[in-house]
RODORO-594377 format. One record per residue: x, y, z of N, C-alpha, C, O in turn; residue number from 1; residue in one letter. Coordinates in steps of 0.02 Angstrom, whole numbers, plus 50000, padded with zeros to 5 digits. Example, Ala and Ser with C-alpha at 12.3 -4.5 7.8 and 13.67 -1.06 7.14 Angstrom:
BEGIN
<<50660,49716,50390>,<50615,49775,50390>,<50660,49835,50390>,<50712,49834,50423>,1,a> <<50642,49888,50354>,<50684,49947,50357>,<50645,50002,50394>,<50670,50057,50402>,2,s> 
//
This chain:
BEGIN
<<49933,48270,50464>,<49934,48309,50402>,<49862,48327,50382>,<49814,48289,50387>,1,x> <<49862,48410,50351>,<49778,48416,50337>,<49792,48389,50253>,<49845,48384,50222>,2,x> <<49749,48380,50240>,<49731,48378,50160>,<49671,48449,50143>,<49622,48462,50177>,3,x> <<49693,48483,50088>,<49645,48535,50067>,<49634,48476,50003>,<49679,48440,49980>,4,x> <<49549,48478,49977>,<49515,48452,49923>,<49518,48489,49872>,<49510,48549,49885>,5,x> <<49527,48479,49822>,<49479,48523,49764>,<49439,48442,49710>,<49455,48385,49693>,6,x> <<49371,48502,49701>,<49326,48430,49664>,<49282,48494,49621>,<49279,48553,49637>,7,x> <<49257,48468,49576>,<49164,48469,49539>,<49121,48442,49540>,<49119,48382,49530>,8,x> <<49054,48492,49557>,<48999,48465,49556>,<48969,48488,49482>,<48967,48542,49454>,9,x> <<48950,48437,49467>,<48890,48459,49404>,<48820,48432,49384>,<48795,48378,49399>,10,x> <<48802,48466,49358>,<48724,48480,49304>,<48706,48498,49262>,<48682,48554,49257>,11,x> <<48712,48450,49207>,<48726,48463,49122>,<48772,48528,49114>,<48817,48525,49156>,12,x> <<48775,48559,49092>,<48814,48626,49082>,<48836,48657,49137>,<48892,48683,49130>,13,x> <<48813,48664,49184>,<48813,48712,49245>,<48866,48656,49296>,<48840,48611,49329>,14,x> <<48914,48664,49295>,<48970,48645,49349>,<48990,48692,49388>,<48997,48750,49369>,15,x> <<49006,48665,49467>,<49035,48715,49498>,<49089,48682,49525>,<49094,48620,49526>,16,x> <<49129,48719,49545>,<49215,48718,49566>,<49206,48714,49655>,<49154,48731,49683>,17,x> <<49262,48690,49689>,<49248,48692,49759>,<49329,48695,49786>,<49358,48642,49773>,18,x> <<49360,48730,49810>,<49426,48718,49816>,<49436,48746,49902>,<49426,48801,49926>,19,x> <<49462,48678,49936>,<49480,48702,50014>,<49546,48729,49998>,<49591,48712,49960>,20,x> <<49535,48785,50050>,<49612,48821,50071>,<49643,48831,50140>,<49611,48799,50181>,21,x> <<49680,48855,50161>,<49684,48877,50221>,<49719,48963,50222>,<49772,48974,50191>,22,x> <<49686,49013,50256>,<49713,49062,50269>,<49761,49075,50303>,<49748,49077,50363>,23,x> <<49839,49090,50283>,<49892,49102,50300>,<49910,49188,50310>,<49894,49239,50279>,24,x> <<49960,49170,50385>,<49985,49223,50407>,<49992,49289,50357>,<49980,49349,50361>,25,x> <<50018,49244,50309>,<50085,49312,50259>,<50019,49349,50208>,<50025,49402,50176>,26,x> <<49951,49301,50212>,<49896,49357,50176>,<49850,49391,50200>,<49800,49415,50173>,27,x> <<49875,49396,50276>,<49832,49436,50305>,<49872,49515,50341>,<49927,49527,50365>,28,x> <<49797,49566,50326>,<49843,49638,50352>,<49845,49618,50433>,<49837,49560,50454>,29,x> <<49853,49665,50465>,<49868,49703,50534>,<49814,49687,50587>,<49829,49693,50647>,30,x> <<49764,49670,50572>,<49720,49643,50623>,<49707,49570,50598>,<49659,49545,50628>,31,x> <<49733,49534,50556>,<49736,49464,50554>,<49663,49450,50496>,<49624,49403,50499>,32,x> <<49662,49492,50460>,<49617,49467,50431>,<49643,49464,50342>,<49689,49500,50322>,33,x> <<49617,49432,50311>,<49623,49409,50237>,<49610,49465,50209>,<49554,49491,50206>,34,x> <<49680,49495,50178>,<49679,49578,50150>,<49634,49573,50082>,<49602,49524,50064>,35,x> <<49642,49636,50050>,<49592,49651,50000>,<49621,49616,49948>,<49588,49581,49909>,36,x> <<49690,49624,49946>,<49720,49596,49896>,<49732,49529,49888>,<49733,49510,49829>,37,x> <<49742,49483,49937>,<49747,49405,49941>,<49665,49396,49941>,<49654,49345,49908>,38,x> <<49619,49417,49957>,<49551,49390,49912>,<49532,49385,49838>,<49495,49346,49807>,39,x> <<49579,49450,49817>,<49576,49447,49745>,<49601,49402,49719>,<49579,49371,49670>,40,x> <<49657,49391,49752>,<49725,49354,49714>,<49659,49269,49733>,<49625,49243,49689>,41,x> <<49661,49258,49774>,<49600,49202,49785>,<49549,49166,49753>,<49538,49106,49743>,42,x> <<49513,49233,49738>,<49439,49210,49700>,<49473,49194,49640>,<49455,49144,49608>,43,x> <<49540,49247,49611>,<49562,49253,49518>,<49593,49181,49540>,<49545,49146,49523>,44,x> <<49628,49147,49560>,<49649,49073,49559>,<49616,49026,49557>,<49627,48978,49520>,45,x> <<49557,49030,49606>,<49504,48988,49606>,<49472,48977,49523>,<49468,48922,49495>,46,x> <<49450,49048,49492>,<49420,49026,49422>,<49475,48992,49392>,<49464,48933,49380>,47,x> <<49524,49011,49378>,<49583,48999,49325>,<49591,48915,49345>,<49578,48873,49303>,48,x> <<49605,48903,49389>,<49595,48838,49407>,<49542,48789,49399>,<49558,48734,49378>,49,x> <<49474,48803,49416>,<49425,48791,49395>,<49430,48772,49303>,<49423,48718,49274>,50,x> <<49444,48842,49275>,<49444,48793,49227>,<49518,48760,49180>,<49516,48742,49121>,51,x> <<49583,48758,49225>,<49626,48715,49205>,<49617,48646,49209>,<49648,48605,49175>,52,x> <<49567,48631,49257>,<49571,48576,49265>,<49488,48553,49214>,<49452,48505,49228>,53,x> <<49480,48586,49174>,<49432,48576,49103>,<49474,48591,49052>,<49464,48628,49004>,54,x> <<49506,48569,49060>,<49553,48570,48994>,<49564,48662,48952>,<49573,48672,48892>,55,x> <<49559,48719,49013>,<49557,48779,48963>,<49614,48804,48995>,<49602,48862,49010>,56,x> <<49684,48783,49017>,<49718,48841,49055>,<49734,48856,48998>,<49720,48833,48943>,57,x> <<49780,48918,49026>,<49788,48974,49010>,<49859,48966,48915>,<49864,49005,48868>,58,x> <<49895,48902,48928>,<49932,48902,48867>,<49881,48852,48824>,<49887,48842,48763>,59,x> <<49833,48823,48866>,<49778,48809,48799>,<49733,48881,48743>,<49722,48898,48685>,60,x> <<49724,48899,48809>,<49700,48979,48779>,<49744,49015,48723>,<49726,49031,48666>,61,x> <<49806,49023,48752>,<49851,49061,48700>,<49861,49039,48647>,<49861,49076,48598>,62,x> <<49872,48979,48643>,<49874,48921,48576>,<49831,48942,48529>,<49847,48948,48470>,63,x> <<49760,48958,48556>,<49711,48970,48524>,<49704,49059,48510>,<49662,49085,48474>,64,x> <<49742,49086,48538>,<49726,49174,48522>,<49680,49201,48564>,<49645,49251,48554>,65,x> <<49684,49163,48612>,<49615,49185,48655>,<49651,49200,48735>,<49697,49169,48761>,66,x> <<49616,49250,48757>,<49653,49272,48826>,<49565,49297,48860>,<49521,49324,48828>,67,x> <<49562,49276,48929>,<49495,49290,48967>,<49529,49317,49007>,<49578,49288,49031>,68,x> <<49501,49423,49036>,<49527,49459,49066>,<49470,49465,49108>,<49413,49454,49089>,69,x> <<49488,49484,49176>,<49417,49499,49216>,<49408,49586,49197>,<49453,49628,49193>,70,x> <<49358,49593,49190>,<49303,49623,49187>,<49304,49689,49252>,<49343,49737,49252>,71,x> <<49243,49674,49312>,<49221,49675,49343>,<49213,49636,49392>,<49219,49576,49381>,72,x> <<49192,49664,49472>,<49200,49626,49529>,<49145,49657,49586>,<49130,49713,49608>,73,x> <<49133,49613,49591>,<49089,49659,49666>,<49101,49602,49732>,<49099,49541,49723>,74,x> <<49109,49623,49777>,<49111,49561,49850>,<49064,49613,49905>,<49057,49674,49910>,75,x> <<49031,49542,49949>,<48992,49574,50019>,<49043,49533,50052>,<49056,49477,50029>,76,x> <<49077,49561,50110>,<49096,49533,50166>,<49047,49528,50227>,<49027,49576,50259>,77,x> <<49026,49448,50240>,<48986,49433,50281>,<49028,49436,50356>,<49006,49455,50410>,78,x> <<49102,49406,50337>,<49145,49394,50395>,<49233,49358,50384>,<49264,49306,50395>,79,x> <<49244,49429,50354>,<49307,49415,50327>,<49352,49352,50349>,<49370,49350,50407>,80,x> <<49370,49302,50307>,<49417,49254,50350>,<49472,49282,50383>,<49487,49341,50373>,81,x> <<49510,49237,50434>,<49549,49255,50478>,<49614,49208,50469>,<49607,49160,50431>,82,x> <<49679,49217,50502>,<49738,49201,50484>,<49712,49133,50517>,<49675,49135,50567>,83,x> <<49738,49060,50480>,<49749,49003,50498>,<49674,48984,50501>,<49672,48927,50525>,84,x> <<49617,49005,50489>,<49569,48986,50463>,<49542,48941,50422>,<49577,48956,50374>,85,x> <<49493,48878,50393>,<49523,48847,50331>,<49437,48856,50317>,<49385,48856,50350>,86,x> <<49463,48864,50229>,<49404,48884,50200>,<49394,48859,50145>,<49440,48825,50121>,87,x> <<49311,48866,50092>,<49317,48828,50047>,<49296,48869,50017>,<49252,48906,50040>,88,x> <<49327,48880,49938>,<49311,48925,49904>,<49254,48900,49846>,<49277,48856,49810>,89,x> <<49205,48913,49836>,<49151,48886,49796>,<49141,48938,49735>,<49114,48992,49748>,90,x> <<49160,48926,49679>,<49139,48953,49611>,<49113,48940,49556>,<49127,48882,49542>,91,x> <<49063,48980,49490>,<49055,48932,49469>,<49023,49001,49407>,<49006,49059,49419>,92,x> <<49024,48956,49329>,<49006,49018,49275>,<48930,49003,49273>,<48901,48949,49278>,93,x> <<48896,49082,49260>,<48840,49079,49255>,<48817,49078,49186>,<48862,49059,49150>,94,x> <<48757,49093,49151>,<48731,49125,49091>,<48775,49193,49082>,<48781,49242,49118>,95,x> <<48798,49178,49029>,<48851,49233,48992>,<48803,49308,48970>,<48747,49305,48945>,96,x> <<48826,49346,48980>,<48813,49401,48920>,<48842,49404,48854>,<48879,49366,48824>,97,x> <<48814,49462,48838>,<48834,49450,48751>,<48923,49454,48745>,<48950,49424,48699>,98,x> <<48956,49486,48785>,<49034,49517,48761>,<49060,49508,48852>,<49108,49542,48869>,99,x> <<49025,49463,48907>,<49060,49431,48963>,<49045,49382,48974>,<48985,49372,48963>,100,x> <<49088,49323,49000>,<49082,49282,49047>,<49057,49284,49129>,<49094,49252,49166>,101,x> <<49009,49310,49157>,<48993,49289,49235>,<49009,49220,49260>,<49007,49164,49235>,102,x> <<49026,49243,49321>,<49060,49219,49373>,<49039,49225,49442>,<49033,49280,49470>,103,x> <<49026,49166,49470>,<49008,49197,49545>,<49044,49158,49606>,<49078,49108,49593>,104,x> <<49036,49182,49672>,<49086,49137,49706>,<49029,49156,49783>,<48986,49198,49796>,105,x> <<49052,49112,49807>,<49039,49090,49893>,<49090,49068,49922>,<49112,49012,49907>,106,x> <<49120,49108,49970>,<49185,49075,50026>,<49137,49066,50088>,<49090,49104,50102>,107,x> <<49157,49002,50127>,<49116,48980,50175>,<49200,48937,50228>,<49250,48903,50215>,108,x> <<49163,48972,50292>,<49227,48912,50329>,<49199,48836,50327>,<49145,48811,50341>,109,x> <<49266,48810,50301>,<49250,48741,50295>,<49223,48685,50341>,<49208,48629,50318>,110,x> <<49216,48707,50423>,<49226,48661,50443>,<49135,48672,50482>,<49094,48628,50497>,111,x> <<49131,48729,50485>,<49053,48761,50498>,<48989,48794,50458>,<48931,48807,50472>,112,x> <<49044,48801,50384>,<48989,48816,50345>,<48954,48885,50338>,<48913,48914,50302>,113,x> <<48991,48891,50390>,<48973,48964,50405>,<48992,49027,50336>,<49049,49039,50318>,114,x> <<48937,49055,50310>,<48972,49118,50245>,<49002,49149,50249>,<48958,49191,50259>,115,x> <<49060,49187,50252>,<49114,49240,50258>,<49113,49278,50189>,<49112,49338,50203>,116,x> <<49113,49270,50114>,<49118,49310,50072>,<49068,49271,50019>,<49063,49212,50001>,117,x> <<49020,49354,49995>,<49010,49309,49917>,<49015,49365,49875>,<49011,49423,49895>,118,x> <<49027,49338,49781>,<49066,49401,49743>,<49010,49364,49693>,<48976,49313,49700>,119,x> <<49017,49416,49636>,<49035,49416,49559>,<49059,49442,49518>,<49072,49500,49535>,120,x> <<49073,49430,49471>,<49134,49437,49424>,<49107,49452,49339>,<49058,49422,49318>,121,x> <<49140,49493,49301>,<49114,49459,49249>,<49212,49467,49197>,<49257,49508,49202>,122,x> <<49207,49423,49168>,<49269,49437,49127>,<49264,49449,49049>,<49206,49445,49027>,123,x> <<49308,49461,49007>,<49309,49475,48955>,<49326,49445,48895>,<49385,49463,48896>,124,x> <<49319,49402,48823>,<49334,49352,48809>,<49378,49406,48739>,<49343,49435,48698>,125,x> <<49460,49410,48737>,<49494,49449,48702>,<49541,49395,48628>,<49573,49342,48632>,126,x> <<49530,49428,48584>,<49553,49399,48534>,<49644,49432,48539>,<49654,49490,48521>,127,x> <<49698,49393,48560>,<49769,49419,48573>,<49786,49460,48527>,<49786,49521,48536>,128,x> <<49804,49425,48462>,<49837,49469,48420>,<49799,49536,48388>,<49838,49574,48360>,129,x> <<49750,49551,48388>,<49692,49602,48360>,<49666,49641,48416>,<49627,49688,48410>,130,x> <<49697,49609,48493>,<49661,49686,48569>,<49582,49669,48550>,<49542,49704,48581>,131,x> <<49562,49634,48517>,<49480,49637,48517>,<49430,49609,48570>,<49433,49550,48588>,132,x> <<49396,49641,48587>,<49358,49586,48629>,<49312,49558,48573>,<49294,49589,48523>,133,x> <<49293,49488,48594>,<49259,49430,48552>,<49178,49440,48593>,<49168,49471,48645>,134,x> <<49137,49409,48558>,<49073,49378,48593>,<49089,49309,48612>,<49126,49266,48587>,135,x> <<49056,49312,48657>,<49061,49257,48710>,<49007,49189,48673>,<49005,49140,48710>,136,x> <<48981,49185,48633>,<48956,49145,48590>,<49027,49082,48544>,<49036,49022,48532>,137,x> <<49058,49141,48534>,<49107,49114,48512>,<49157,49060,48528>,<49191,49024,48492>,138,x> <<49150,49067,48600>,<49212,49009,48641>,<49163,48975,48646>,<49111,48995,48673>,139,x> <<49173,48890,48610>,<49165,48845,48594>,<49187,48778,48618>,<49173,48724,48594>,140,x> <<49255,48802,48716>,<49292,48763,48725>,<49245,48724,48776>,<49260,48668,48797>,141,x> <<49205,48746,48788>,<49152,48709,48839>,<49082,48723,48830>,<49073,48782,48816>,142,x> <<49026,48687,48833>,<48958,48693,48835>,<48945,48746,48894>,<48965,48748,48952>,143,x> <<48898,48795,48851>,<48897,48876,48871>,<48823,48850,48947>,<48766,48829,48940>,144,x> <<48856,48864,49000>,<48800,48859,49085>,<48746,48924,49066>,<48741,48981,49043>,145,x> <<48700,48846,49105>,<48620,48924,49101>,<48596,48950,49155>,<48543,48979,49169>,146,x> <<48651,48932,49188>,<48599,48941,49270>,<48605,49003,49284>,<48660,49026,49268>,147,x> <<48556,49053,49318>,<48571,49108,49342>,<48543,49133,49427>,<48481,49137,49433>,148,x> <<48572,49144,49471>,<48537,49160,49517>,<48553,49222,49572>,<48596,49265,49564>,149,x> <<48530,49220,49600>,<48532,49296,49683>,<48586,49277,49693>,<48606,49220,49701>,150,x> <<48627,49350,49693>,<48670,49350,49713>,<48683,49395,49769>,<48671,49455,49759>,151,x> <<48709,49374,49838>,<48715,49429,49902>,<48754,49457,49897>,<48797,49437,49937>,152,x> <<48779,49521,49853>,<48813,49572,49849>,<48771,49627,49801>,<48717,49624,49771>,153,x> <<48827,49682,49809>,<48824,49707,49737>,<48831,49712,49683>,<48885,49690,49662>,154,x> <<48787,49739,49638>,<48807,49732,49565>,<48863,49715,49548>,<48900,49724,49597>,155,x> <<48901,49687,49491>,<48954,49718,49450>,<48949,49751,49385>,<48951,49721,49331>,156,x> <<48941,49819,49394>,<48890,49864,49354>,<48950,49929,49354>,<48999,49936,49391>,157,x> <<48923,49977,49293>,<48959,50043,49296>,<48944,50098,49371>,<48894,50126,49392>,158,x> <<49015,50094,49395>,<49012,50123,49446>,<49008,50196,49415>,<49034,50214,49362>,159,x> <<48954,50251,49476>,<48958,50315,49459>,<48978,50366,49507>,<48956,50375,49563>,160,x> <<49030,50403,49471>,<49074,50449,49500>,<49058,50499,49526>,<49014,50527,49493>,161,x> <<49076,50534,49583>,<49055,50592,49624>,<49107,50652,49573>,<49157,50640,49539>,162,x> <<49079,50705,49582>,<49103,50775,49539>,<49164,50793,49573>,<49212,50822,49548>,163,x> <<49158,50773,49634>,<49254,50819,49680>,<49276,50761,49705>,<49254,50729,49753>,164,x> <<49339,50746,49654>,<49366,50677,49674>,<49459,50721,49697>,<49490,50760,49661>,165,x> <<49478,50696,49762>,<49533,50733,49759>,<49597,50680,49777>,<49596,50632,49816>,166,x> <<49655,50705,49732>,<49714,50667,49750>,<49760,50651,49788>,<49808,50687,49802>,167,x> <<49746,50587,49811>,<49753,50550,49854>,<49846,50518,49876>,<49881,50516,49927>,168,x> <<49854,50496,49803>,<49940,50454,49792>,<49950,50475,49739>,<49910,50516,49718>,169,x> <<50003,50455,49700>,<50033,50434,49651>,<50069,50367,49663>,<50123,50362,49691>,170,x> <<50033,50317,49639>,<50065,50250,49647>,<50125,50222,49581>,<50108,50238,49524>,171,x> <<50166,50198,49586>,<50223,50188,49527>,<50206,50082,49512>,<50201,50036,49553>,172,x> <<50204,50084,49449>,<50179,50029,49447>,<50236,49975,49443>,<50251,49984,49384>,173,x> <<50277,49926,49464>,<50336,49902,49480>,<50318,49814,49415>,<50267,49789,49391>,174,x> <<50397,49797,49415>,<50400,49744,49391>,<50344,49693,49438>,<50299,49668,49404>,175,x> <<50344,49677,49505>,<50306,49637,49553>,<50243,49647,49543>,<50202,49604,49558>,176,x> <<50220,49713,49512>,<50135,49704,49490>,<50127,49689,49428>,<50077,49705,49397>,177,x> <<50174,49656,49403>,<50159,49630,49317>,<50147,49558,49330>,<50186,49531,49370>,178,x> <<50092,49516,49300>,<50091,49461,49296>,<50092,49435,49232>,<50088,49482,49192>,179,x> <<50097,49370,49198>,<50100,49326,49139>,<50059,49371,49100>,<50078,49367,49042>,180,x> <<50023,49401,49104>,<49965,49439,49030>,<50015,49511,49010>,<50001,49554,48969>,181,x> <<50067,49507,49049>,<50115,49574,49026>,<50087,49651,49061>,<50110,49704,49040>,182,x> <<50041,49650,49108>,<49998,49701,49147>,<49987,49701,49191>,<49980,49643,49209>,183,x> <<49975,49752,49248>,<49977,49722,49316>,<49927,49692,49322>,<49878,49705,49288>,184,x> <<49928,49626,49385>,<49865,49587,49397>,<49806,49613,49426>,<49807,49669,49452>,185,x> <<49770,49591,49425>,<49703,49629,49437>,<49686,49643,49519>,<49653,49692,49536>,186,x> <<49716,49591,49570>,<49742,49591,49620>,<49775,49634,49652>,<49755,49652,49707>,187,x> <<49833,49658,49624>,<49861,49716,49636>,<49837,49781,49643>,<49872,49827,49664>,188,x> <<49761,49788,49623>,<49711,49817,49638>,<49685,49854,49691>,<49672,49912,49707>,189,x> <<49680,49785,49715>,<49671,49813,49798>,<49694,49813,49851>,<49663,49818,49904>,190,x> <<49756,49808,49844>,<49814,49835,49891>,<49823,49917,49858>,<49832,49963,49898>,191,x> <<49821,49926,49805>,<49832,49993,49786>,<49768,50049,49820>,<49777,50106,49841>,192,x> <<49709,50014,49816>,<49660,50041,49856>,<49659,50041,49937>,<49645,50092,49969>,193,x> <<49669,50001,49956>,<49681,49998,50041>,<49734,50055,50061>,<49721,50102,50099>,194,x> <<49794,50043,50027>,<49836,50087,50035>,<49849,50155,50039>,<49889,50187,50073>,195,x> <<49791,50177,49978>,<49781,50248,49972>,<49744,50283,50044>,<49759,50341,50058>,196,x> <<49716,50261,50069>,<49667,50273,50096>,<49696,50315,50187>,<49746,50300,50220>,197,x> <<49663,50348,50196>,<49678,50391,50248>,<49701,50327,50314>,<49686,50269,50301>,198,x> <<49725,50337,50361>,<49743,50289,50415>,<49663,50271,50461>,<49648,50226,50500>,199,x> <<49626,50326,50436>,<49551,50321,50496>,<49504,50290,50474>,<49453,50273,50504>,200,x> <<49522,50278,50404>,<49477,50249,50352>,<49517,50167,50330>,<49480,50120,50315>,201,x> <<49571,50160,50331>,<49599,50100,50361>,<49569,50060,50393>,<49563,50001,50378>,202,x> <<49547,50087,50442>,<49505,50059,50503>,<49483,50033,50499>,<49493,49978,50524>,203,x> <<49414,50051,50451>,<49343,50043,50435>,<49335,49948,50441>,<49378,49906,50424>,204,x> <<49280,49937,50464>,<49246,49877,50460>,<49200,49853,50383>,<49139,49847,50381>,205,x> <<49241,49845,50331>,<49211,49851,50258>,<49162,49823,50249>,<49165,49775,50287>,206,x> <<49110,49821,50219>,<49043,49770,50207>,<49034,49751,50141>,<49005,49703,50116>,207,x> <<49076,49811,50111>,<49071,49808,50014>,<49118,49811,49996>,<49162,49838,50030>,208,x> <<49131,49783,49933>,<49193,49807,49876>,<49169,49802,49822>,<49125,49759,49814>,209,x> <<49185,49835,49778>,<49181,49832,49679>,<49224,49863,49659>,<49245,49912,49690>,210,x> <<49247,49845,49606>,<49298,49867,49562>,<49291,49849,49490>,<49285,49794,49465>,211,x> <<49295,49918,49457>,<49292,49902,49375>,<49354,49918,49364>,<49384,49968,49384>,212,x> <<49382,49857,49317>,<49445,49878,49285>,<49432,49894,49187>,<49400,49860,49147>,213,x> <<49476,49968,49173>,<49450,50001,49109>,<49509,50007,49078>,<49506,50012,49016>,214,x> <<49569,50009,49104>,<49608,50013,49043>,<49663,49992,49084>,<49674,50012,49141>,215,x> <<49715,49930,49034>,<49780,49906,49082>,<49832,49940,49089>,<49845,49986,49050>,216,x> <<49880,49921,49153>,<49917,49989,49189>,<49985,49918,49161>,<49978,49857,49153>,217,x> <<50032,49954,49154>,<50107,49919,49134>,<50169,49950,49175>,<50176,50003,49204>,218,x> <<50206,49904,49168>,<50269,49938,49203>,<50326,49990,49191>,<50372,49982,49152>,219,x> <<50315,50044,49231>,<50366,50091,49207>,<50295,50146,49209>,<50310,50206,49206>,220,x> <<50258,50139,49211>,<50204,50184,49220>,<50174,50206,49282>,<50173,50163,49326>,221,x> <<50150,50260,49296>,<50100,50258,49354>,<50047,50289,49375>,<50032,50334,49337>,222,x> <<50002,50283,49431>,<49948,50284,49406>,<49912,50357,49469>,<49952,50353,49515>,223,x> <<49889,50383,49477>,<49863,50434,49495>,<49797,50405,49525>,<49743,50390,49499>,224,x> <<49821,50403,49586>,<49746,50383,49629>,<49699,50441,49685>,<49716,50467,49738>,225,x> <<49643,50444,49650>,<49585,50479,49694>,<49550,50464,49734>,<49545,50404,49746>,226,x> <<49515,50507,49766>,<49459,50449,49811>,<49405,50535,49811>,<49413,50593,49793>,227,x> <<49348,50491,49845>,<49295,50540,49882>,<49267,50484,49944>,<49252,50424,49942>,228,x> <<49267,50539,50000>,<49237,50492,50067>,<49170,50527,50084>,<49173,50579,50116>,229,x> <<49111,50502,50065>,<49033,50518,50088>,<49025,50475,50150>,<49008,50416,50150>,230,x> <<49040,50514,50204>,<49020,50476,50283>,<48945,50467,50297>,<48918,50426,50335>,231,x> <<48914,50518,50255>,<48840,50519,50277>,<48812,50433,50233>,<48760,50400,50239>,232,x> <<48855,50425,50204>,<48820,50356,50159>,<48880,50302,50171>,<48871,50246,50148>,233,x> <<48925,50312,50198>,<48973,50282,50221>,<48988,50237,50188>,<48988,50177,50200>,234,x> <<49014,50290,50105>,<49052,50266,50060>,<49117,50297,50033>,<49134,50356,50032>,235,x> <<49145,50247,50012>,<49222,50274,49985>,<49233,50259,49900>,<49223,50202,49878>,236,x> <<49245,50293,49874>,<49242,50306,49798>,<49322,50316,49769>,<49348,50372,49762>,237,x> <<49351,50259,49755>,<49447,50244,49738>,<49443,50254,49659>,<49409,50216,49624>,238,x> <<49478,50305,49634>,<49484,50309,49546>,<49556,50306,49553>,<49588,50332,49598>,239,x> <<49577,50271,49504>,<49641,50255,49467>,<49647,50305,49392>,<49617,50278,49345>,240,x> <<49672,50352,49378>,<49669,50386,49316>,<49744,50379,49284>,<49787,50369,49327>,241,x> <<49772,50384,49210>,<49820,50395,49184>,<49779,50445,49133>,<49724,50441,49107>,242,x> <<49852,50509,49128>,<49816,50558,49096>,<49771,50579,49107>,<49763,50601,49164>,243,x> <<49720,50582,49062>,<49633,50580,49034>,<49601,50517,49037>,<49544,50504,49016>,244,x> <<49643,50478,49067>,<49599,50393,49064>,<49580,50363,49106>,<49628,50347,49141>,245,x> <<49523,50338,49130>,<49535,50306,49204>,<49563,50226,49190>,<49546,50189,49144>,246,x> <<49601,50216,49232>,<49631,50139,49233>,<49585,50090,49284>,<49588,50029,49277>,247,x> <<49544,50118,49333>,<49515,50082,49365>,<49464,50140,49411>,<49472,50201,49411>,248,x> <<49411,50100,49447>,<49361,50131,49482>,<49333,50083,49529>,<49321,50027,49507>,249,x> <<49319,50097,49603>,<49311,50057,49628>,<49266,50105,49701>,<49277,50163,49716>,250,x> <<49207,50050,49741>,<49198,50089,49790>,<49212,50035,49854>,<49219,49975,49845>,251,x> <<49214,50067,49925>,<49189,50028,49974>,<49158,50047,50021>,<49163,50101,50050>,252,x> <<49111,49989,50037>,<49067,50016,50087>,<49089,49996,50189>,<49124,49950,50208>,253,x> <<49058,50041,50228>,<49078,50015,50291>,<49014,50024,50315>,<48966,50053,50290>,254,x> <<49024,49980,50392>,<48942,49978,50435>,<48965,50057,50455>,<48927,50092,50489>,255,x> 
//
C-alpha cells in the first residue's frame, strides 16, 4: 500500500502546505498528461485544504459571511506530470495586497524532486450577503504571512487584449460546471479553453497559462468564446464574453 502525506511547515506567520498525490488515468488528456483542467481542479484543492485544516474551511467561512474566490492564475509548465506519476503539491500564502490574498505553488515529482509546475494565484476576500469584496486586512482568521518571493512564471496581472479576436464556440454552461459557491468552478475553465481551440493548436507543447476570472458564469447560461493565435510570438489569447461582458480572459504560451 502507498501512503500519500499531507503536513506543514512553518515560520511564525509564513506556513506552507505540502500535499502528496498521485496522477490518475481519468485526469489526464490524450497523450497522458495532467489536463488543464485537473491542474486547476489541483492547485484550487490544495489551497482550500491547506487551509481546512487551519481551522478556515469553507462552512467556517460562511458562518462568518465570508467567501474567498480566486482571483487570478498564472502557471509555467516545466514538465507536465504524467498518468500514474506521484507528486507533491507545495503551497503556500504570501504578503497580501490591499483587496487579494496571494498564493503560490510548486508541483515537484515526489520521488526525484524534480519541478514539473509552478503558479500563482491571487484570490478575493467577498463579503456574501452584500457581493462586496472586503480588504484583506480584515480577515482576522489567521496571522496575516510576510514572506514574498521569485516566482518562475508569469505574472498574475491584467491580461491585454489583441483588437481581432474571432469566434471560436459557444459553450453552454451545464449543471456539472456548477460547484458549492452556486457558479461554475474556476476549473472548469480550462477545459473550456483547451477545448475551444483548433485541433493543431491542441497539439501545442504549452509552457504558459494565465487566466483572469471577471465576472461569474451560472447555469442555464452561456458563454461565447474567442481566441486570437500570434504564431510569430507563439501565443494564444482565450476570451470568454457574455453580452458586453467578459466572463474570463486567459493566454497560452507554446515552445
Amino acid at each position: 500500500m502507498i501512503t500519500y502525506n499531507q503536513w506543514h511547515e512553518a515560520d511564525g506567520p509564513n506556513i506552507k502546505f505540502f500535499s502528496q498525490n498521485q496522477v490518475y488515468f481519468c485526469q489526464c488528456d490524450k497523450h497522458h498528461k495532467l489536463s488543464l483542467f485537473e491542474l486547476l481542479r489541483t492547485v484550487t484543492d490544495a489551497a482550500v485544504e491547506d487551509f481546512n485544516q487551519r481551522v478556515m474551511s469553507y462552512d467556517v467561512l460562511t458562518d462568518k459571511n465570508l467567501g474567498i474566490l480566486v482571483s487570478r492564475q498564472a502557471f509555467r509548465f516545466h514538465k507536465m506530470p504524467v498518468g500514474n506519476q506521484k507528486i507533491t503539491i507545495k503551497t503556500w500564502e504570501e504578503k497580501p495586497e490591499a483587496l487579494q490574498f496571494v498564493r503560490a505553488y510548486e508541483i515537484y515529482d515526489t520521488e526525484t524532486k524534480e519541478p514539473l509546475v509552478s503558479g500563482i494565484s491571487t484570490w478575493l476576500l467577498v463579503d456574501l450577503t452584500k457581493r462586496r469584496i472586503m480588504r484583506i486586512k480584515d480577515f482576522n482568521l489567521r496571522q496575516e504571512p510576510d514572506i514574498q518571493t521569485e516566482h518562475d512564471c508569469l505574472k498574475a496581472e491584467k491580461i491585454v487584449l489583441p483588437e481581432q479576436l474571432v469566434t471560436l464556440t459557444t459553450r453552454p454552461i451545464w449543471y456539472s460546471d456548477i460547484d458549492g459557491n452556486g457558479h461554475m468552478n474556476n476549473a472548469r475553465y480550462g477545459a473550456f479553453v483547451i477545448d475551444s481551440l483548433p485541433p493543431e493548436y491542441q497539439q501545442k507543447e504549452f509552457t504558459d497559462f494565465r487566466i483572469n476570472y471577471n465576472k461569474e458564469a451560472i447555469q442555464g447560461e452561456s458563454i461565447e468564446i474567442c481566441g486570437a493565435f500570434d504564431d510569430s510570438n507563439k501565443k494564444i489569447t482565450i476570451v470568454g464574453k457574455q453580452n458586453n461582458s467578459t466572463c474570463f480572459e486567459s493566454e497560452l504560451f507554446w515552445k
